[in-house]
DRENLUMRO-170717 format. One record per residue (C-alpha): y, x, z. Coordinates in pm, whole numbers, plus 50000, padded with zeros to 5 digits. Layout:
<atoms>
YXZ
...
</atoms>
This chain:
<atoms>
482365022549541
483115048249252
486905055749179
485715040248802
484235003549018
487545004449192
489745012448861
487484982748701
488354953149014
492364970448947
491954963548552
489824930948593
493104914848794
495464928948574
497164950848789
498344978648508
501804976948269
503634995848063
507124995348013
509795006348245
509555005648631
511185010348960
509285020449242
510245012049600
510945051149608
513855041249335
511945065649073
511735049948739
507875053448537
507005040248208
503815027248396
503225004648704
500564991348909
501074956049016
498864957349367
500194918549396
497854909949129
494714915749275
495934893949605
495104858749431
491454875149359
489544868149723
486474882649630
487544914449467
490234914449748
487504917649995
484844937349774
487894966749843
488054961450177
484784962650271
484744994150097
487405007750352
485144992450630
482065014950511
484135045350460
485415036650883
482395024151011
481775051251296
485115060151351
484795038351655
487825015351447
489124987651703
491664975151528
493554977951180
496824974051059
498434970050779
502534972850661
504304931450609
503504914750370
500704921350162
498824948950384
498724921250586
495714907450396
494134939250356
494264941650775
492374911850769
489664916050502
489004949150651
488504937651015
486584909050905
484174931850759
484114957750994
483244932051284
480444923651022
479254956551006
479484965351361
478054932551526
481884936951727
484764920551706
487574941351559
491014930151528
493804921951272
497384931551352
500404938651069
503544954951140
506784936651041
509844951350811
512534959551057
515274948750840
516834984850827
514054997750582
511435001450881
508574986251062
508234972651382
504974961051554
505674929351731
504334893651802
502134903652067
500344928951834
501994961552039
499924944652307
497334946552063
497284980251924
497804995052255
495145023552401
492515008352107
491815033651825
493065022451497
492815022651121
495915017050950
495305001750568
497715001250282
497304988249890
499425012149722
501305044449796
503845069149584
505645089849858
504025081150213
507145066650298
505475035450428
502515044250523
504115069850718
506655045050967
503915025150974
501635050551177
504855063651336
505425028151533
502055022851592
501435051451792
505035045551945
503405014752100
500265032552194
497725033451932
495535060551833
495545061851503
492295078851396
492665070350995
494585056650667
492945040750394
495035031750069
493705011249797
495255033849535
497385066449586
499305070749260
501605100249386
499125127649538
500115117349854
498555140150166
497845133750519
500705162850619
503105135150471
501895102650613
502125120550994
498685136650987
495995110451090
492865124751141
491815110450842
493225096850485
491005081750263
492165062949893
490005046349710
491055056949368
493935087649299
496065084048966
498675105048897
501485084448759
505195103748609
508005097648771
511275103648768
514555103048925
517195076048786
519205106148584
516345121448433
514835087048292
514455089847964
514085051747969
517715049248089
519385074747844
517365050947536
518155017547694
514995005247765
515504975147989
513844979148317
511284953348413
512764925548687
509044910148719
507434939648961
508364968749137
512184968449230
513584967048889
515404933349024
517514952849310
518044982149072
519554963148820
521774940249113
522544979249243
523305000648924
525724969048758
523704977148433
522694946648351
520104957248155
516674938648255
513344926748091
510714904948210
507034906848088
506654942147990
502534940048069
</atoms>
């Protein structure tokens, strides 16, 4: 798929609004990209993943894994296809939110992961944050991580910055602005910040504002 057939699925769903955001970063944009939308979509859901399973194909992928909870599907579309693909069965594993702001690969998927090679799959990435503690406890539980493939990399994220996986593929780059709670623009006019997606909800709960708006598409 093009970067313009992957922008289309993206804009098909509905995934794109304007207003004012909060990223999981805590950065504040006039413009968002709501990956949940595309989730209830099953075939374009998988017409992406499959995408990630041609791009991996003959990387000798055993298993992939994706970041709780909605990288989760993505793990599963992708392995699904690539089992397709190679005529081998290649497994599904996620890695749960540690409840301090990390990951943590349990369940019997460390068991999993270990000594296979393995293709860790996210929807949407700003910083690398993520994607990065993501690869971090895989390998800590013995995977080799031979590649990343994000859905859509909206902050020029490289591989130095998600722990330098032999390879880091996205399927479509936009460069979204940014910026840091006291040089939002937004804030200083009183734009209410979107509560509907993103983290707008904790931000306002956080910054005692009180300031919120729903809709904002």
């Amino acid at each position: 798929m093009t970067e313009d057939e992957v922008l289309e699925v993206l804009q098909k769903v509905g995934a794109f609004h304007a207003g004012h955001f909060v990223f999981t970063s805590w950065r504040h944009s006039d413009t968002y990209v709501n990956k949940d939308a595309l989730y209830p979509y099953t075939h374009d859901t998988s017409k992406l993943c499959r995408e990630f399973a041609e791009r991996f194909k003959d990387s000798g992928v055993q298993v992939v894994i994706g970041p709780a909870v909605a990288a989760a599907i993505l793990s599963q579309w992708t392995a699904y296809h690539l089992t397709d693909i190679l005529g081998k069965e290649v497994f599904a594993a996620y890695a749960d939110k540690d409840g301090q702001g990390g990951f943590i690969v349990r369940r019997g998927y460390d068991k999993v992961v270990a000594g296979k090679k393995v293709l860790v799959v996210e929807d949407l990435t700003t910083t690398g944050g993520s994607i990065k503690k993501v690869v971090d406890v895989a390998r800590f539980a013995g995977a080799d991580v031979i590649g990343v493939g994000v859905l859509c990399n909206r902050g020029g994220v490289t591989s130095h910055m998600i722990g330098n996986p032999p390879r880091f593929e996205s399927l479509v780059k936009i460069e979204l602005d940014s910026w840091d709670e006291a040089d939002c623009d937004l804030c200083k006019t009183g734009i209410p910040v979107n509560i509907d997606v993103g983290h707008g909800r904790e931000f306002v709960a956080k910054s005692g504002k009180g300031k919120s708006a729903s809709g904002g598409k």
